[in-house]
C-alpha positions as CSV (number, residue, x, y, z in Angstrom):
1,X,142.8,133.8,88.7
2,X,141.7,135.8,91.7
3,X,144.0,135.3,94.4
4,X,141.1,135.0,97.2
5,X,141.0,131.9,97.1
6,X,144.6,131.6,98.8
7,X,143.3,132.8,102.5
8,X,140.4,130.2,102.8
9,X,143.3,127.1,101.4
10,X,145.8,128.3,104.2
11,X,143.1,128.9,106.5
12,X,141.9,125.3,105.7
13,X,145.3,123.7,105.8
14,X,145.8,125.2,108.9
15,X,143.1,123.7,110.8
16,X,143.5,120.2,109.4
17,X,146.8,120.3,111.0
18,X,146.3,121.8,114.2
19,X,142.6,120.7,114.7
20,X,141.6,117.2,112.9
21,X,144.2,114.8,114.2
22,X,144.4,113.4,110.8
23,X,145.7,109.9,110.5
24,X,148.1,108.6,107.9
25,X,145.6,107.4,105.5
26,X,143.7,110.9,106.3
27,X,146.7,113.0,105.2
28,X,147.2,111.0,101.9
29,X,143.4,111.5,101.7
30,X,143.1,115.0,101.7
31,X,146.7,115.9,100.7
32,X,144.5,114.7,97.0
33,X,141.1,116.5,97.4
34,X,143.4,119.1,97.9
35,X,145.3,119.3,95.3
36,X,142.7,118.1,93.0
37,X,141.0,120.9,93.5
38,X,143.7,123.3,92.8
39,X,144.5,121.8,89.5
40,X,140.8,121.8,88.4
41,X,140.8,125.5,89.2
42,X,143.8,126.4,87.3
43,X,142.7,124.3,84.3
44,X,139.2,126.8,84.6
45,X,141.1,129.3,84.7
46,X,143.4,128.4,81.4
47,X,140.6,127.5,79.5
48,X,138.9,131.1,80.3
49,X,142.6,132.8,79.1
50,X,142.3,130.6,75.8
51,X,139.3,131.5,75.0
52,X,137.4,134.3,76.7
53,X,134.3,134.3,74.9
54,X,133.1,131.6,77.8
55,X,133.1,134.8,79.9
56,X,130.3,136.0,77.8
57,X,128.0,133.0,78.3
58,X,124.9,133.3,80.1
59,X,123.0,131.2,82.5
60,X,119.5,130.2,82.3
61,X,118.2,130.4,86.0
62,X,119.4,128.1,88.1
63,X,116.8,126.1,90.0
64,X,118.4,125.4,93.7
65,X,117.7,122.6,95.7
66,X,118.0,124.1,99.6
67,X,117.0,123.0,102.8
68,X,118.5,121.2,105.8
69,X,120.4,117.8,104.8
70,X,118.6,114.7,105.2
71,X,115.2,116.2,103.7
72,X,114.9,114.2,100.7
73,X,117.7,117.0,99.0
74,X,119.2,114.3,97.0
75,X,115.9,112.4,95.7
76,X,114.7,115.8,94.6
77,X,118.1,116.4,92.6
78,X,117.2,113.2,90.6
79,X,113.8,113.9,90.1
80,X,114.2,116.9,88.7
81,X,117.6,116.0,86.5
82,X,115.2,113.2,84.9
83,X,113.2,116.1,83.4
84,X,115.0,116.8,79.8
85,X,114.3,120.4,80.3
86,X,116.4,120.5,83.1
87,X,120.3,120.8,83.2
88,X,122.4,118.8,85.9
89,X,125.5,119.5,87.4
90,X,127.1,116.0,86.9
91,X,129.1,114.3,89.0
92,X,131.9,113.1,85.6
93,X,132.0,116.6,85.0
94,X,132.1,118.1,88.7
95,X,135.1,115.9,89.5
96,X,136.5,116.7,85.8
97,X,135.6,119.6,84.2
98,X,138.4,120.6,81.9
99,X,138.4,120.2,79.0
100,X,134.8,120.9,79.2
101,X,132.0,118.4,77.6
102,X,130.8,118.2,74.3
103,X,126.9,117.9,73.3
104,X,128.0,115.5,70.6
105,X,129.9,113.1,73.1
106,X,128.1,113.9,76.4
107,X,126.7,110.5,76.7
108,X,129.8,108.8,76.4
109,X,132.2,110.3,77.5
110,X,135.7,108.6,79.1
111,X,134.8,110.5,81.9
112,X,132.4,108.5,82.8
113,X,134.4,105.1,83.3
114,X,136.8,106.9,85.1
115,X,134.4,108.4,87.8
116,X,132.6,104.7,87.9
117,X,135.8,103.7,88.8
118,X,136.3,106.0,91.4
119,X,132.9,105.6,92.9
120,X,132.8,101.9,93.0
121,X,136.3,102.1,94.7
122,X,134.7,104.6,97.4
123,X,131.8,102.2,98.1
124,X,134.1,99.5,98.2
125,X,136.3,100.7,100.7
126,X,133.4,102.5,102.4
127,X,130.0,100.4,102.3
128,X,128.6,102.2,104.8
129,X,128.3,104.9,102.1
130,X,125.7,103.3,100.1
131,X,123.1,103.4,102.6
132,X,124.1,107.2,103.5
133,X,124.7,108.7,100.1
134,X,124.5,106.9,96.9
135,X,125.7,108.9,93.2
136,X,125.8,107.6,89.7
137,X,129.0,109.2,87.7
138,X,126.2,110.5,85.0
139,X,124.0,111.8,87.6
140,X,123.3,114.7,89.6
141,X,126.0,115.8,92.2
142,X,126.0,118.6,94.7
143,X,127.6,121.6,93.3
144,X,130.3,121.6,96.3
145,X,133.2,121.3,94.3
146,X,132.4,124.9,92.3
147,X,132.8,126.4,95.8
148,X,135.5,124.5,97.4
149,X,138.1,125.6,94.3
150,X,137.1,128.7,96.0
151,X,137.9,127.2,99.5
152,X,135.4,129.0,101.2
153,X,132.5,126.2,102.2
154,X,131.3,124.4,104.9
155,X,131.7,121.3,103.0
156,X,134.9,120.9,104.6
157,X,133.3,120.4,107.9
158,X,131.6,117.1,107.0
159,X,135.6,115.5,105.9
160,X,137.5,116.8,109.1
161,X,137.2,118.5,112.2
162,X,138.2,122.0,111.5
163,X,136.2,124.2,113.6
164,X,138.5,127.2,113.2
165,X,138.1,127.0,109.3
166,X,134.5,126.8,109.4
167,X,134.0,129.7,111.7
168,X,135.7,131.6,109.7
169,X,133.7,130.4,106.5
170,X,130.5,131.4,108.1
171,X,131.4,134.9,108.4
172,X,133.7,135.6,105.0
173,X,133.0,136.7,102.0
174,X,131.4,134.5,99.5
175,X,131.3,136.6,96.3
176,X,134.6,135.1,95.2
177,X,133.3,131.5,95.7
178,X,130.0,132.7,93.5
179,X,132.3,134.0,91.1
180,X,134.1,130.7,90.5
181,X,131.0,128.7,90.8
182,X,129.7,130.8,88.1
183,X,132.1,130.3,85.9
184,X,132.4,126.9,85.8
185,X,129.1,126.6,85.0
186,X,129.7,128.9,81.9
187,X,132.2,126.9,81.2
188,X,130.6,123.3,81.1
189,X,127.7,125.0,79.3
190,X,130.1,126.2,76.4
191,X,130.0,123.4,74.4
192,X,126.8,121.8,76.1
193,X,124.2,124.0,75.0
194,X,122.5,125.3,78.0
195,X,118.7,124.6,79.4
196,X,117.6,126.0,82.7
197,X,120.1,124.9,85.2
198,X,119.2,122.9,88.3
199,X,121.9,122.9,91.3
200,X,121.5,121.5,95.1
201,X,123.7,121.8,98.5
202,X,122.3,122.5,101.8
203,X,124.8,124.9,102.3
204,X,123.7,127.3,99.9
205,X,121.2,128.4,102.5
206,X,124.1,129.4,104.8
207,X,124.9,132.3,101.7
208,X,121.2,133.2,99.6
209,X,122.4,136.4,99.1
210,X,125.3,136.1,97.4
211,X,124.2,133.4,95.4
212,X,121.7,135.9,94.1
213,X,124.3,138.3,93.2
214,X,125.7,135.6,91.2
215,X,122.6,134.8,89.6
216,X,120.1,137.3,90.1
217,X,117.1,135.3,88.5
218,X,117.7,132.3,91.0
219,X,114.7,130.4,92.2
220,X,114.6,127.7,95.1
221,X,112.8,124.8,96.0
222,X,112.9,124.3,99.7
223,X,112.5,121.2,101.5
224,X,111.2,120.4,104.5
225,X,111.4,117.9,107.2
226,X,111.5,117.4,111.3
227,X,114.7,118.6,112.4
228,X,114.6,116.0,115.2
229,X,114.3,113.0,112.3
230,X,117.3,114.6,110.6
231,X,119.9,115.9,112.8
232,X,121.0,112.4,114.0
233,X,121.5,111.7,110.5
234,X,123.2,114.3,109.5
235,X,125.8,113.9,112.6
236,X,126.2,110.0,111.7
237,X,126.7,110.6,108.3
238,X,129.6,112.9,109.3
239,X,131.0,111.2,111.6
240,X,130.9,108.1,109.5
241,X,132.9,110.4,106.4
242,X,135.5,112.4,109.5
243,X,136.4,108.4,110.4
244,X,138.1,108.1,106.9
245,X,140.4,110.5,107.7
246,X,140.7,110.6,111.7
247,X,140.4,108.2,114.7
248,X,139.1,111.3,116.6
249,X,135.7,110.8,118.5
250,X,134.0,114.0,119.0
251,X,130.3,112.6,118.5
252,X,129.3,115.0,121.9
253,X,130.8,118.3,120.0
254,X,129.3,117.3,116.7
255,X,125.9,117.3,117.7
256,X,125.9,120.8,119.2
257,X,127.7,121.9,116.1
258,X,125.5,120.4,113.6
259,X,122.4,122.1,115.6
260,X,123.9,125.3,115.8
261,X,125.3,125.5,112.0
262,X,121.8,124.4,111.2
263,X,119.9,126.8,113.1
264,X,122.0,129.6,111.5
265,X,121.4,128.5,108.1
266,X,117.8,128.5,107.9
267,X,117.9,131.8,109.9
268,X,120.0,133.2,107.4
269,X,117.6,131.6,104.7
270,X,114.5,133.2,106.1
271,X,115.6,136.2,106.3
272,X,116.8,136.6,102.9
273,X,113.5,135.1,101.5
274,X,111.7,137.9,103.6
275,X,113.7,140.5,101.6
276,X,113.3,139.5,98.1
277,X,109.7,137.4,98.6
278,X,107.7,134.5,98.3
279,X,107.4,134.1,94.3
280,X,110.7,132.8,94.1
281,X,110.5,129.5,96.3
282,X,108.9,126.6,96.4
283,X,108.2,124.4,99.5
284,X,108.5,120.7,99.2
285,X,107.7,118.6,102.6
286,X,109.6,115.6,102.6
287,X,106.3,113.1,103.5
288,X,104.1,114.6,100.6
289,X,107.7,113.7,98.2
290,X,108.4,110.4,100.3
291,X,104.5,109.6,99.0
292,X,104.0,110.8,95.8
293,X,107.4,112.5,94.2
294,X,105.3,113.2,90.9
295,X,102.5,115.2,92.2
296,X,105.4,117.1,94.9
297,X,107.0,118.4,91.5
298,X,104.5,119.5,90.3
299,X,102.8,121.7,92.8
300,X,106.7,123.3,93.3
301,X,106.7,123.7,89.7
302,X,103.3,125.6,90.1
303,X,104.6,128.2,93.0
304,X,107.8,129.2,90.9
305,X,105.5,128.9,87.4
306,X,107.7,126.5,85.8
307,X,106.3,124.8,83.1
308,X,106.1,120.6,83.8
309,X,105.9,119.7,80.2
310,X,104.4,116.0,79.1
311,X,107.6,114.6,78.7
312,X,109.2,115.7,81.9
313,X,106.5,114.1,83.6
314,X,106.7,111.0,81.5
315,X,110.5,110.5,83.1
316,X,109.6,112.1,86.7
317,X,107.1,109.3,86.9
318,X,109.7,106.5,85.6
319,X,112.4,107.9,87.9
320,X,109.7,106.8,90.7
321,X,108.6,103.9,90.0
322,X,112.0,102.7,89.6
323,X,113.4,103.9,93.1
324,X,112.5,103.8,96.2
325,X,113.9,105.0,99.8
326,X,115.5,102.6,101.8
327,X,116.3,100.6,98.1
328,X,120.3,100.8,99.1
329,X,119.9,99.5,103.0
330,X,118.4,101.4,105.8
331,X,120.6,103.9,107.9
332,X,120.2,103.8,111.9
333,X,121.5,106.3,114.3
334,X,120.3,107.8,117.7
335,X,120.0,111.5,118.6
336,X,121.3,110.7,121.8
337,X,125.0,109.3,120.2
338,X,125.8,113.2,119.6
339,X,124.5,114.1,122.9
340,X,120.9,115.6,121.3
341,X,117.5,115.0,122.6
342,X,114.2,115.7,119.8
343,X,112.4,117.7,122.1
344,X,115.3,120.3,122.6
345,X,116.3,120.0,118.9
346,X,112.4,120.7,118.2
347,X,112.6,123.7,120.4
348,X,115.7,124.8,118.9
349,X,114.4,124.9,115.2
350,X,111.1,126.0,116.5
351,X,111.0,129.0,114.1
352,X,111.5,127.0,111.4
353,X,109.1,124.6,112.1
354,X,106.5,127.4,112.7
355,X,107.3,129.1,109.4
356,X,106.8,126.2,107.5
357,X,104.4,124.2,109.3
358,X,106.7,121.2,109.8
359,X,105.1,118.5,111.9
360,X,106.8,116.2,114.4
361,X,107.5,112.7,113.0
């Protein structure tokens, strides 16, 4: 396939050698995202030569989750994949895409096991994780993967210290990584007949515009939350997921990254919002969701006139009463462990929060 993808892997590579101080375990680690990566791309990109007509595919939408991480991004994915007229990005099928599934075997396929497996293994080892970030292999995953066989994402930033990389990612061009994000989607659609698409990663805020080049009738739902209440967060969650690989402490340099990569993505999203207008995103505060999930779909569903159908809601409303934050353990942190303070994260997001009307909390 496109060769692009080669400069962002040697890029990548580059900095995990020079810049992440990887341990043993870390190598072995990523040595396997790695190179699982690269063989799920070239199994794409055999199934596209075999049968080209998946070129010709077309998606419906896609509804994309945005917003700074930690602002109830991940509940909202689940809400909305519990609506039937909504299609997920799974996390079986993320991890395994090739050969792509089947709408007669969808619901059990091997797949499946094998990513329980996986996953259970993760929390296992890790069971800090399931406080942090808890999955299900048949439900909703972020849509990370589609980029990183592109190797151009700042998703690599929250495995390893590579500073260099991600500098570099925040200024390339993304219309290769759209490209193969795309067509994967055509791809797991092929044989899954499609319904309007729903995708979610913070990151996508970082690149609006040439997400909309890859799918020109995009719409967003935006969430929103104190940027004091979530930065922490978001640094010990990484920090937590860098130790796997690393015994490197930068807590200190984290924090001022994290602000600064933060601050540029919602710049970034503003301004493309400003160009193409309001009709196309929806704003979901994270306290109206935290209280009532149902009634927060709905009103987003209202601003981007999607229809919330009886049965969607029936599900929405079951997803609800059946989870609850905090239901997998509570996670602490403390803004000052990266070196932050609220009131000068406050004042560095200040736009943001005067755009949107976010309150302190």
């Amino acid at each position: 396939g496109d060769r692009a993808f080669s400069e962002g892997l040697e890029r990548l590579v580059s900095s995990l050698e020079e810049e992440a101080s990887l341990t043993e375990l870390g190598e072995q680690i990523l040595d396997h995202r790695l190179k699982g990566l690269l063989a799920n791309r070239l199994r794409i990109q055999a199934e596209f030569a075999s049968h080209p007509e998946i070129a010709r595919e077309s998606i419906e939408g896609p509804l994309v989750i945005i917003g700074l991480p930690r602002t109830g991004t991940t509940a909202l994915s689940q809400v909305l994949a519990a609506d039937p007229a909504i299609r997920s990005l799974r996390l079986w099928e993320s991890n395994d895409p090739v050969p792509p599934p089947d709408k007669a075997t969808e619901k059990d396929d091997p797949r499946i096991a094998q990513c329980k497996v996986g996953l259970d293994a993760m929390y296992t080892t890790f069971p800090k994780m399931r406080s942090l970030y808890v999955q299900e292999p048949d439900g909703p995953t972020e849509c990370q993967d589609l980029l990183g066989m592109a190797f151009r994402t700042a998703h690599f930033d929250g495995m390893a210290h590579v500073p260099s990389y991600t500098e570099w990612v925040l200024q390339c061009d993304m219309g290769s990584a759209y490209a193969m994000h795309r067509g994967t989607l055509q791809l797991l659609q092929w044989k899954c007949p499609p319904r309007l698409w729903h995708l979610k990663t913070p990151v996508h805020a970082l690149s609006l515009q040439s997400l909309l080049s890859a799918y020109p009738d995009a719409r967003f739902l935006w969430t929103h939350r104190d940027p004091a209440a979530v930065l922490g967060s978001v640094c010990s969650l990484i920090q937590y997921t860098r130790s796997w690989v690393s015994d490197r402490d930068d807590s200190l340099e984290l924090g001022k990254q994290q602000v600064a990569l933060w601050n540029e993505a919602m710049r970034r999203a503003i301004e493309v919002r400003d160009s193409i207008g309001e009709e196309r995103f929806a704003d979901v505060h994270f306290h109206e969701f935290d209280a009532d999930p149902v009634s927060a779909v709905e009103r987003a569903y209202e601003q981007i006139e999607l229809p919330f159908g009886e049965s969607g809601r029936k599900r929405v409303e079951r997803w609800a009463s059946a989870h609850r934050r905090g239901d997998h353990g509570v996670h602490t942190y403390e803004l000052g462990d990266f070196g932050l303070d609220a009131d000068r994260v406050r004042d560095s997001f200040a736009f943001y929060r005067r755009r949107f009307h976010v309150d302190d909390e």
